[in-house]
C-alpha positions as CSV (number, residue, x, y, z in Angstrom):
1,X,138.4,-22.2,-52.5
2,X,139.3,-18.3,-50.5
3,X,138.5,-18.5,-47.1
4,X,136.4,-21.7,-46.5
5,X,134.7,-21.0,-43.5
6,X,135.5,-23.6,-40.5
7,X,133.5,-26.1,-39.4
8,X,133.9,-25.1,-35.8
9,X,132.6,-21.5,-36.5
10,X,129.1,-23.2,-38.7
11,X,128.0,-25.8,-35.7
12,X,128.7,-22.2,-33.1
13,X,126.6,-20.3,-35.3
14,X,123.5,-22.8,-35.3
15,X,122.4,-23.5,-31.9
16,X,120.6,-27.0,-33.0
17,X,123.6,-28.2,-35.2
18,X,126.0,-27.4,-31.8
19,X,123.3,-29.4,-29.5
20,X,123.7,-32.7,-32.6
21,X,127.6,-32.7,-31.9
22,X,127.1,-32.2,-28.2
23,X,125.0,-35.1,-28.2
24,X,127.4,-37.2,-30.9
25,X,130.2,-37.0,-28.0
26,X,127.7,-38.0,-25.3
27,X,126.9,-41.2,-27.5
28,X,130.8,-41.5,-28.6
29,X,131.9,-41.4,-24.9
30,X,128.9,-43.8,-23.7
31,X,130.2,-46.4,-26.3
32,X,133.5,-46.3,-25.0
33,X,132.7,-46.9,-21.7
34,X,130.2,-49.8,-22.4
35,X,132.5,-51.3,-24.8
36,X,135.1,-51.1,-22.5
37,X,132.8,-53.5,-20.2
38,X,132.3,-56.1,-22.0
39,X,134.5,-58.7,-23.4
40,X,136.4,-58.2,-25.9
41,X,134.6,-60.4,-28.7
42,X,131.4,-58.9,-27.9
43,X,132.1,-55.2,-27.7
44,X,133.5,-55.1,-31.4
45,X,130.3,-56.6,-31.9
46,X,127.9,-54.5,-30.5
47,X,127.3,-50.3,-30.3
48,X,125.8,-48.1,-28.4
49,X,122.3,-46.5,-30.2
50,X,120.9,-44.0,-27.5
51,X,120.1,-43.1,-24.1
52,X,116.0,-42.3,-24.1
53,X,115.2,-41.5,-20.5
54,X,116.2,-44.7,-18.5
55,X,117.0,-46.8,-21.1
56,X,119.9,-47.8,-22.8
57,X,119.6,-49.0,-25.9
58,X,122.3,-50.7,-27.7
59,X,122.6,-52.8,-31.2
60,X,124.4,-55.9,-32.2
61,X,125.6,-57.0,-35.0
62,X,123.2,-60.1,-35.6
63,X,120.7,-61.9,-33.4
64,X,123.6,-64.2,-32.3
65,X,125.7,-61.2,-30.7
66,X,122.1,-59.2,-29.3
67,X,121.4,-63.1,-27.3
68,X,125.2,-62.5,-26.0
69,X,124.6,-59.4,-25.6
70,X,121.0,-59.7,-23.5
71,X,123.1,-62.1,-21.2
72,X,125.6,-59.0,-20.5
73,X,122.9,-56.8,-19.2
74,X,122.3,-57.1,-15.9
75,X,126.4,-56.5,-15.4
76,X,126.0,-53.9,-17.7
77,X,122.9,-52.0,-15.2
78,X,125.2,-52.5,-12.0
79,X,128.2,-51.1,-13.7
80,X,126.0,-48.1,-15.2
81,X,124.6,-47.4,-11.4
82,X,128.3,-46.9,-10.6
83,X,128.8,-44.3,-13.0
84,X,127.7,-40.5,-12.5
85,X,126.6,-39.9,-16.3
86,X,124.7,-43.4,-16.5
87,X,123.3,-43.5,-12.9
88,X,119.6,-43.0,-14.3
89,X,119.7,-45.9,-16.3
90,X,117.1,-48.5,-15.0
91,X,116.9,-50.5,-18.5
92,X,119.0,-52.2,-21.6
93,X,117.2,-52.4,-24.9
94,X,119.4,-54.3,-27.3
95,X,118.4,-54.6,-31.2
96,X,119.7,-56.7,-34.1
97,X,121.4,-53.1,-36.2
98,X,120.0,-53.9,-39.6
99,X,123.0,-52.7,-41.4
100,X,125.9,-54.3,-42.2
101,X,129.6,-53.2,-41.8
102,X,129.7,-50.9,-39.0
103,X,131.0,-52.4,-36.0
């Protein structure tokens, strides 16, 4: 291949491509930062799906892990008040992720 053209130089060029990776690192940093709240055996267990307004919505591995999970969330609300890019979450939403393998 002469010249492949980079990546980096596509998503500048495409305004709703660069807005997609801008939001990927929102989610990536989000799911960090949950993850890093909860315990250990449930954060490998769980991921975080989307912001949408006030909510916070977050998938488990199974129904076992979304119960645990459900348990968490008023922690997880007062910790997300504390914390400038999460302070307009009111709500957790947690689903059963329907795929397997992920976490």
């Amino acid at each position: 291949m002469k010249n492949p053209t980079r990546i980096s130089a596509i998503v500048a060029q495409t305004p709703a491509l660069s807005q997609l990776v801008e939001r990927a690192r929102e989610l990536s940093e989000i799911d960090a930062v949950v993850r890093g709240w909860l315990p250990a055996a449930i954060g490998s267990k769980v991921q975080v799906a989307l912001t949408r307004g006030d909510t916070l919505v977050l998938t488990a591995a199974s129904a076992v892990w979304a119960t645990r999970l459900r348990y968490e969330a008023p922690q997880l609300l007062e910790r997300a008040r504390g914390t400038l890019s999460l302070r307009h979450i009111t709500r957790v939403q947690v689903k059963v992720d329907a795929g397997e393998g992920r976490y």
